[in-house]
PDB file with SEQRES, HELIX, SHEET and CRYST1 records, atoms N, CA, C and O in Angstrom:
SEQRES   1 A   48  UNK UNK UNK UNK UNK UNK UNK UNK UNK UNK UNK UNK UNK          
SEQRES   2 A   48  UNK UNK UNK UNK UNK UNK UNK UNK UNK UNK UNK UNK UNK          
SEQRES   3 A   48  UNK UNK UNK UNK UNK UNK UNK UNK UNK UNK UNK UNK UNK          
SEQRES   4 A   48  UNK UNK UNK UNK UNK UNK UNK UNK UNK                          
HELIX    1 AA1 UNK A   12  UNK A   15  1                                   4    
HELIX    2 AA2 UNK A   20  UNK A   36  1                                  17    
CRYST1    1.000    1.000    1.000  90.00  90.00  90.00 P 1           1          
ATOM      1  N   UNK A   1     -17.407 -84.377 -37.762  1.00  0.00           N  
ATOM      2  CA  UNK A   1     -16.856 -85.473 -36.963  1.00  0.00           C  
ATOM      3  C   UNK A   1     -16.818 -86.733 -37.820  1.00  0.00           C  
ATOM      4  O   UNK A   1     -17.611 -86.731 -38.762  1.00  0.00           O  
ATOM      5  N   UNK A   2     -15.870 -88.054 -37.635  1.00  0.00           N  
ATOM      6  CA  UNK A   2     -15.864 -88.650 -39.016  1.00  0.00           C  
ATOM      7  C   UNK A   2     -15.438 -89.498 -37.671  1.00  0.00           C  
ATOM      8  O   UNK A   2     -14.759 -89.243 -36.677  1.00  0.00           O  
ATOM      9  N   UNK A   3     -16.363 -90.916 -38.258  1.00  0.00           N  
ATOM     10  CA  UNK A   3     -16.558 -92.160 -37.791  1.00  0.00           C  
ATOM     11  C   UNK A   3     -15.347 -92.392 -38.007  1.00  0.00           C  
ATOM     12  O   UNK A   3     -14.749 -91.919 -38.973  1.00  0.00           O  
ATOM     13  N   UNK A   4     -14.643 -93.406 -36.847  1.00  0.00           N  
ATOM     14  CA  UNK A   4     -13.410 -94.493 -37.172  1.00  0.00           C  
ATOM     15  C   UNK A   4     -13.499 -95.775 -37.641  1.00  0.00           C  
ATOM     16  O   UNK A   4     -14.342 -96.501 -37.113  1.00  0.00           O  
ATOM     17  N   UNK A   5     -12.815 -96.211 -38.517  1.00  0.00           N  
ATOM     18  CA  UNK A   5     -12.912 -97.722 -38.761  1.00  0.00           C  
ATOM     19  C   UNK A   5     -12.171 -98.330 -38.092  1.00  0.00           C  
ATOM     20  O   UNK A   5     -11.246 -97.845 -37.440  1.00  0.00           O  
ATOM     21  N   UNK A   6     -12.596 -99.938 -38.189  1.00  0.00           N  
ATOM     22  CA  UNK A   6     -11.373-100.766 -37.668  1.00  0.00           C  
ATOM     23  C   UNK A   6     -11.709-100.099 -35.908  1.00  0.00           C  
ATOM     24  O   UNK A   6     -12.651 -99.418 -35.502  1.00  0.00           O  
ATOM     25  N   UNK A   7     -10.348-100.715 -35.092  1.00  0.00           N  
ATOM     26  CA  UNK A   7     -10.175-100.337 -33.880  1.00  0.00           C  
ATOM     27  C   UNK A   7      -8.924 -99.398 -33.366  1.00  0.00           C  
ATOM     28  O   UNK A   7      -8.200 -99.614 -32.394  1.00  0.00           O  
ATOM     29  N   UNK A   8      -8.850 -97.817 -34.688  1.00  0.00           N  
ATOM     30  CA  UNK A   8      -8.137 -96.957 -34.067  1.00  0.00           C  
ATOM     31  C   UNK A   8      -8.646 -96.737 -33.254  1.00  0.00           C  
ATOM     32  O   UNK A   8      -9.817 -97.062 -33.056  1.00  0.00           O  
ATOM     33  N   UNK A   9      -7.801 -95.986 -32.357  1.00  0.00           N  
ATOM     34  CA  UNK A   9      -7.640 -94.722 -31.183  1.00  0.00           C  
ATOM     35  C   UNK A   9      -8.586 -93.535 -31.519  1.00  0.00           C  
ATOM     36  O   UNK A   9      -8.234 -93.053 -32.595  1.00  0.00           O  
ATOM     37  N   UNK A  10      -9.378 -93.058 -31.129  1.00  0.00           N  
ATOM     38  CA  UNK A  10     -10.044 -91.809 -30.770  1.00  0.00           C  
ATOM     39  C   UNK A  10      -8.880 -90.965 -29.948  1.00  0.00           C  
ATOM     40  O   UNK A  10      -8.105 -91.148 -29.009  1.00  0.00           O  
ATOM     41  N   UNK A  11      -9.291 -89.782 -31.014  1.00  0.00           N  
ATOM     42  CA  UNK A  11      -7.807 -88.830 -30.161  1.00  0.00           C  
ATOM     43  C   UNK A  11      -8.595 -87.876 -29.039  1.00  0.00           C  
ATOM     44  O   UNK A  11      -9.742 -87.434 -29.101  1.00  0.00           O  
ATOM     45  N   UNK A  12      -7.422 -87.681 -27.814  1.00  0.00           N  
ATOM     46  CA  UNK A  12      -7.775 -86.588 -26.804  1.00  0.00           C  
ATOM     47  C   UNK A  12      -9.206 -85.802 -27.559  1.00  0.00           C  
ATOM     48  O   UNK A  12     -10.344 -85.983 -27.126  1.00  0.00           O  
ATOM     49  N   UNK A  13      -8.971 -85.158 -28.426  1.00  0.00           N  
ATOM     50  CA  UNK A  13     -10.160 -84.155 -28.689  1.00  0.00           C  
ATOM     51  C   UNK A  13     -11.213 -84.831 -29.277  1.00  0.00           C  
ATOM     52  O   UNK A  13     -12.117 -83.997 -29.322  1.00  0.00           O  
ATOM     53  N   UNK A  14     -11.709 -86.127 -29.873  1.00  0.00           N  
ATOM     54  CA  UNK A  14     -12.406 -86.929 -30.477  1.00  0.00           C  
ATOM     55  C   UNK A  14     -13.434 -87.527 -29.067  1.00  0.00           C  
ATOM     56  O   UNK A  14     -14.640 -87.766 -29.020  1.00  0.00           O  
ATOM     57  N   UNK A  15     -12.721 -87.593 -28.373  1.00  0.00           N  
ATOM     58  CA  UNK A  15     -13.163 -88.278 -26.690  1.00  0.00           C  
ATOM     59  C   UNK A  15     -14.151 -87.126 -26.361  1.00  0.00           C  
ATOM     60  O   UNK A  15     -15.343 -87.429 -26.303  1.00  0.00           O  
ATOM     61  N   UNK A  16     -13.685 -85.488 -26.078  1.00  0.00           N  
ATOM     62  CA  UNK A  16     -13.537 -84.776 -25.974  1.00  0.00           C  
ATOM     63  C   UNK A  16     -15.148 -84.256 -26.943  1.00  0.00           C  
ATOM     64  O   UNK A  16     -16.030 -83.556 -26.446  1.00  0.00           O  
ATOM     65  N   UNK A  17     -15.163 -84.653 -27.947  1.00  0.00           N  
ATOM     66  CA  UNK A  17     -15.879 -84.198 -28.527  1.00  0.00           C  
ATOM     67  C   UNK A  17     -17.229 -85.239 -28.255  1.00  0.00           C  
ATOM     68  O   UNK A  17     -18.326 -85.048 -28.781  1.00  0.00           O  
ATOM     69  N   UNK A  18     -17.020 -86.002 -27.632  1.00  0.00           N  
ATOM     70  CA  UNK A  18     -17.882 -86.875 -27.636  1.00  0.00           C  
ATOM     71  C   UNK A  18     -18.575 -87.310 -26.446  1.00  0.00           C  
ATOM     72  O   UNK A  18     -19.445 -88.181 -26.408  1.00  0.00           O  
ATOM     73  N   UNK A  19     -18.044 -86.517 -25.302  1.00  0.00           N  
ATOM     74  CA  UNK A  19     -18.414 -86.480 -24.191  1.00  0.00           C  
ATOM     75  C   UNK A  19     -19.142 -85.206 -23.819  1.00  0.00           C  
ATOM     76  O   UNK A  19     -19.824 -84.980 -22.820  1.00  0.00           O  
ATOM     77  N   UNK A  20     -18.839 -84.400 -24.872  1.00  0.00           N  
ATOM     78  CA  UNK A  20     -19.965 -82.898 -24.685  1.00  0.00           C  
ATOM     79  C   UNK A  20     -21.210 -83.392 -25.460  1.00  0.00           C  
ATOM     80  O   UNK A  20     -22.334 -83.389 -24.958  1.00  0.00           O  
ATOM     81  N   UNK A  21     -21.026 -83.679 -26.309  1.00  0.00           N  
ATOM     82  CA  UNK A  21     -22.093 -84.393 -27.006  1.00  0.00           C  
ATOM     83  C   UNK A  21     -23.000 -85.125 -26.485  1.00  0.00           C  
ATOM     84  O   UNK A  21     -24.154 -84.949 -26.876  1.00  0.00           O  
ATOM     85  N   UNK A  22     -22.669 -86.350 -25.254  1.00  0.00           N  
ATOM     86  CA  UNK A  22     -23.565 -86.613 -24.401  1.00  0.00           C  
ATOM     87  C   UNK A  22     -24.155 -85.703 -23.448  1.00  0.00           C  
ATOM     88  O   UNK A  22     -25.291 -85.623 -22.979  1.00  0.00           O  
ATOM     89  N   UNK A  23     -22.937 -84.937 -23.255  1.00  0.00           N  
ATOM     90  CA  UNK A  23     -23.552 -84.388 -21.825  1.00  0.00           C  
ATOM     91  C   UNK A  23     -24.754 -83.431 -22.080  1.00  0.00           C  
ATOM     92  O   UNK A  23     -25.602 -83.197 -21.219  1.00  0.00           O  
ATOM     93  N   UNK A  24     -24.760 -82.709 -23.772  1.00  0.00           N  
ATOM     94  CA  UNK A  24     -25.809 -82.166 -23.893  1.00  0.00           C  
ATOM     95  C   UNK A  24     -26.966 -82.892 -23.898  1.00  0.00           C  
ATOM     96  O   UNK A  24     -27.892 -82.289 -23.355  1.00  0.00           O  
ATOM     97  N   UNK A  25     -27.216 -83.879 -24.283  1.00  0.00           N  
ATOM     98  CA  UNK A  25     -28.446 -84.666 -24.049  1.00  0.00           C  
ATOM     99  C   UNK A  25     -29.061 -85.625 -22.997  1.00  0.00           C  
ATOM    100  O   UNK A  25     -30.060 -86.344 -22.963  1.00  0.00           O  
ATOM    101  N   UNK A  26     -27.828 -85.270 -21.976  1.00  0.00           N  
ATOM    102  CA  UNK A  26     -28.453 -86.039 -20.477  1.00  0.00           C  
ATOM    103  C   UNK A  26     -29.308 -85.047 -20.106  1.00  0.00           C  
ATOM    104  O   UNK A  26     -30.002 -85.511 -19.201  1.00  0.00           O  
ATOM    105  N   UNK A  27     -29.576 -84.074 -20.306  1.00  0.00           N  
ATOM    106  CA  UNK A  27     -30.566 -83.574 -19.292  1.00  0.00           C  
ATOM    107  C   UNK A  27     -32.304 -83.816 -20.594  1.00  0.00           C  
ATOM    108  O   UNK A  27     -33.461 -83.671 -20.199  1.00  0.00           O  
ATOM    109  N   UNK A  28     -31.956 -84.131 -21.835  1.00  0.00           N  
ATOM    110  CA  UNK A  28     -32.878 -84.572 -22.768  1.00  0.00           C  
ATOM    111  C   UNK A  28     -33.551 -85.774 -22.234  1.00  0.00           C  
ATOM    112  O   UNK A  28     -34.735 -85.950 -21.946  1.00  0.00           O  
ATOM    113  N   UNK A  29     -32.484 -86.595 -22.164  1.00  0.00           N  
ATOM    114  CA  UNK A  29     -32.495 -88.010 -21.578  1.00  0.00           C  
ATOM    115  C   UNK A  29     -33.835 -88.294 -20.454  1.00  0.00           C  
ATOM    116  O   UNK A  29     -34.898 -88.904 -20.562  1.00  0.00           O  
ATOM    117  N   UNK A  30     -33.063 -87.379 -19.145  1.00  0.00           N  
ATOM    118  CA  UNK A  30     -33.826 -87.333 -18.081  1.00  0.00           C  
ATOM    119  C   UNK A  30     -35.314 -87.072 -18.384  1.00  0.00           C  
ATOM    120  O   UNK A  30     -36.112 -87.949 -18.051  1.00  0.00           O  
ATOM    121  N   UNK A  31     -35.844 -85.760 -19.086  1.00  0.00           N  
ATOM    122  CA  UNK A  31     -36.701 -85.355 -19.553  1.00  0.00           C  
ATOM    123  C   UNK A  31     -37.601 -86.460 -20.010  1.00  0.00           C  
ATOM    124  O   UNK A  31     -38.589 -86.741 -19.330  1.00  0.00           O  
ATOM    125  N   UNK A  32     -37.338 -87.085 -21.075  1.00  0.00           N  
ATOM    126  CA  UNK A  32     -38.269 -87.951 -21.437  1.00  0.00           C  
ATOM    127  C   UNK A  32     -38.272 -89.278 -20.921  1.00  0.00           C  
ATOM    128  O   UNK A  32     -39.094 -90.047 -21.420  1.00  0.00           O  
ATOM    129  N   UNK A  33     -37.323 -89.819 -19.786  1.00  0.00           N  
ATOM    130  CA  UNK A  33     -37.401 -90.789 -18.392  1.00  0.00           C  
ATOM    131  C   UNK A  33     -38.480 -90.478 -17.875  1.00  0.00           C  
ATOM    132  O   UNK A  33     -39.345 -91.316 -17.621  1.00  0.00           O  
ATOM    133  N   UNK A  34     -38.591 -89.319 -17.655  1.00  0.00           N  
ATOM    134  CA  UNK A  34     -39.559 -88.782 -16.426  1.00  0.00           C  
ATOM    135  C   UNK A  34     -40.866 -88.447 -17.149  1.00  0.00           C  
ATOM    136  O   UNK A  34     -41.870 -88.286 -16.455  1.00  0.00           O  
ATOM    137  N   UNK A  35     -40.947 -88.327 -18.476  1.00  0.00           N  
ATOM    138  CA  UNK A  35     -42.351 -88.172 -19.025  1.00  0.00           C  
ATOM    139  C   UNK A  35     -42.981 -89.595 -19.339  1.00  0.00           C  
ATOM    140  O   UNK A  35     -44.171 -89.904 -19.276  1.00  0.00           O  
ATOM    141  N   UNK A  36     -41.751 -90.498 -19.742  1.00  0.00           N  
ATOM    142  CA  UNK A  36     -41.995 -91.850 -19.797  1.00  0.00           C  
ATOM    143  C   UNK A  36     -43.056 -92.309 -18.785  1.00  0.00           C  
ATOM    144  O   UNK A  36     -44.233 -92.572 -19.032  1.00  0.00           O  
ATOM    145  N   UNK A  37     -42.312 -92.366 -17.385  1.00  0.00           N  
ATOM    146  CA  UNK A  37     -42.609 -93.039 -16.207  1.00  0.00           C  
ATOM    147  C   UNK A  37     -43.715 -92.396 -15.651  1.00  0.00           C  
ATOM    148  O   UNK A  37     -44.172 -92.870 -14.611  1.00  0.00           O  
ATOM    149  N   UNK A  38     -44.325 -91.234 -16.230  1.00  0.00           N  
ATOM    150  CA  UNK A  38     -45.681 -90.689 -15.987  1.00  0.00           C  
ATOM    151  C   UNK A  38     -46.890 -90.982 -17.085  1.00  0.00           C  
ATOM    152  O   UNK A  38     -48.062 -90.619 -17.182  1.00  0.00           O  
ATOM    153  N   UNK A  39     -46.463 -91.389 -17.459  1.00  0.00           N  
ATOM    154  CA  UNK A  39     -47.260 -91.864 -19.185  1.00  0.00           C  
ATOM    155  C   UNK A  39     -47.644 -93.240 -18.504  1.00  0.00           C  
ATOM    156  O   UNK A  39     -46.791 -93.782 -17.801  1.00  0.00           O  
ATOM    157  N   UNK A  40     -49.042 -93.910 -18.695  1.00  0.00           N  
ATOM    158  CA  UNK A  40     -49.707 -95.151 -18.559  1.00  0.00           C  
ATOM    159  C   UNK A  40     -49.183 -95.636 -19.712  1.00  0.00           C  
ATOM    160  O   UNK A  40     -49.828 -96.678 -19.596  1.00  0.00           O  
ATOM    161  N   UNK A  41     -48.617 -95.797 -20.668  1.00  0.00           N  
ATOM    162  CA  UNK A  41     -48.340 -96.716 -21.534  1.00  0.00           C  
ATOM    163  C   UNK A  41     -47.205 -96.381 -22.089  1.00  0.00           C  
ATOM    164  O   UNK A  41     -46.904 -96.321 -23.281  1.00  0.00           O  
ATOM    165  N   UNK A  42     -46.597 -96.166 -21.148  1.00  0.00           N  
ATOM    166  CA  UNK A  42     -44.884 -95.618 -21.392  1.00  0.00           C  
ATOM    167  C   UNK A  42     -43.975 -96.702 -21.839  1.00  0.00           C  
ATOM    168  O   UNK A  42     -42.823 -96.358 -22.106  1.00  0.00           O  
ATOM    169  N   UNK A  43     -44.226 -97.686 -21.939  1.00  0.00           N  
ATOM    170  CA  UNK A  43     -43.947 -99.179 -22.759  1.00  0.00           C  
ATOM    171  C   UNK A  43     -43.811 -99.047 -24.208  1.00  0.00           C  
ATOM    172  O   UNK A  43     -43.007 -99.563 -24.984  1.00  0.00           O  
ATOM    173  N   UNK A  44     -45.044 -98.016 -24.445  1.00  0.00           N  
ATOM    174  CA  UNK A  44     -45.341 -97.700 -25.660  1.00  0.00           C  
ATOM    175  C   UNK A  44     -44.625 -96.844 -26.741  1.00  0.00           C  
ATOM    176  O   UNK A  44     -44.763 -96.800 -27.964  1.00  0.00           O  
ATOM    177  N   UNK A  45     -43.813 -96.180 -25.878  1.00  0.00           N  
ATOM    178  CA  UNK A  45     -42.636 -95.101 -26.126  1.00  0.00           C  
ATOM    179  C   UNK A  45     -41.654 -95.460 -27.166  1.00  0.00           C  
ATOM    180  O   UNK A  45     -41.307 -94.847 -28.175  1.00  0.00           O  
ATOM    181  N   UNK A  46     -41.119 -97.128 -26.457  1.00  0.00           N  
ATOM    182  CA  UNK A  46     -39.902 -97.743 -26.481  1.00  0.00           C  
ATOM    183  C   UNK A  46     -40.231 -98.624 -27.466  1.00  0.00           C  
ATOM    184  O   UNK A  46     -39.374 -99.256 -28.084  1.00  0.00           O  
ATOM    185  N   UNK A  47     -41.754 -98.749 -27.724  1.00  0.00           N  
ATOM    186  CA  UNK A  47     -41.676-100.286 -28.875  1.00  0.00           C  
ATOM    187  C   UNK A  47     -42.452 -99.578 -30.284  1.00  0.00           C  
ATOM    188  O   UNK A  47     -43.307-100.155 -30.957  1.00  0.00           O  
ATOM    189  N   UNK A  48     -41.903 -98.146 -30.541  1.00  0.00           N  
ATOM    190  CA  UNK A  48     -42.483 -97.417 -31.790  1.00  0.00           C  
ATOM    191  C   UNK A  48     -41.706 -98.060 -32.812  1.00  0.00           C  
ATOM    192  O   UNK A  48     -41.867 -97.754 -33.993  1.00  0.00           O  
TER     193      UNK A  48                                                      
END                                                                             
């Protein structure tokens, strides 16, 4: 996958590629939200 410069266009499949890409790591995401917010010093997470 190759970064754009400047302010081209991301093509249909670039979008495409980049929205599976999140979607695999929302459920990562959630995961460590929720280990966060059970952690007493879950503050601590965010200021490594």
């Amino acid at each position: 996958m190759t970064i754009k410069k400047g302010n081209q266009q991301l093509t249909t499949d670039e979008i495409e590629d980049i929205h599976t890409f999140m979607d695999q790591f929302k459920p990562l995401l959630q995961q460590l939200k929720i280990k966060a917010a059970h952690h007493d010093n879950w503050w601590a997470v965010f200021s490594l």
